[in-house]
C-alpha positions in Angstrom: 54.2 -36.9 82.9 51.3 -38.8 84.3 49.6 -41.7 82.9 46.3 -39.4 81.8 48.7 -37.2 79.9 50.3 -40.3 78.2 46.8 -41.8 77.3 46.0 -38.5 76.1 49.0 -37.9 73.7 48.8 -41.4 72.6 45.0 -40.7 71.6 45.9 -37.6 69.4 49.0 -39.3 67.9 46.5 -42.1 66.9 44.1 -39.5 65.4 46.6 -38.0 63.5 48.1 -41.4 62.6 44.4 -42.5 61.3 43.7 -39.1 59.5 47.1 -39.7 57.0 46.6 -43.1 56.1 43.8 -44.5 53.4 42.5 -48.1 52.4 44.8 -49.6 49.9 43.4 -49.9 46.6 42.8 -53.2 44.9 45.9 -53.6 43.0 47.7 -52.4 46.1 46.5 -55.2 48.5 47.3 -57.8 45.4 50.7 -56.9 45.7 51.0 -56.8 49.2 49.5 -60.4 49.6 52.1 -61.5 47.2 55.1 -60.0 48.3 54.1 -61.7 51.9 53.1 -64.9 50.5 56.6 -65.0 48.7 59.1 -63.9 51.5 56.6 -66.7 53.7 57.8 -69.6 51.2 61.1 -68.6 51.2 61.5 -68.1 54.8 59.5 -71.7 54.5 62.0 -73.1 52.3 65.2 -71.9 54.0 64.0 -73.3 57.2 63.4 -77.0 55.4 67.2 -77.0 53.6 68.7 -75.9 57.1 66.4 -78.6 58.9 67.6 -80.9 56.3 71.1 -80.4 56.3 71.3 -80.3 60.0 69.7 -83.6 59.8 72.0 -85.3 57.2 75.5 -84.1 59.7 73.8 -85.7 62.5 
């Protein structure tokens, strides 16, 4: 397969990618935006408890 043919099948892929999604309503993006900020603070907060204990076996 050449690279044309790859361009080309990744254009009608992304076409038909585009055609089946939508814009997330209002409520949706709310609850997107808080699920991320909550797994970011606890991602946050596991990183500072192992930074702290690492720090208080040294």
């Amino acid at each position: 397969m050449s690279l044309w043919e790859k361009f080309k099948l990744f254009i009608i892929e992304s076409k038909r990618v585009f055609r089946s999604t939508k814009k997330p309503s209002k409520e949706e993006y709310l609850a997107i935006v808080k699920v991320s900020g909550i797994g970011v603070l606890i991602i946050g907060f596991l990183g500072f408890l192992i930074h702290m204990i690492s720090s208080l076996i040294r």
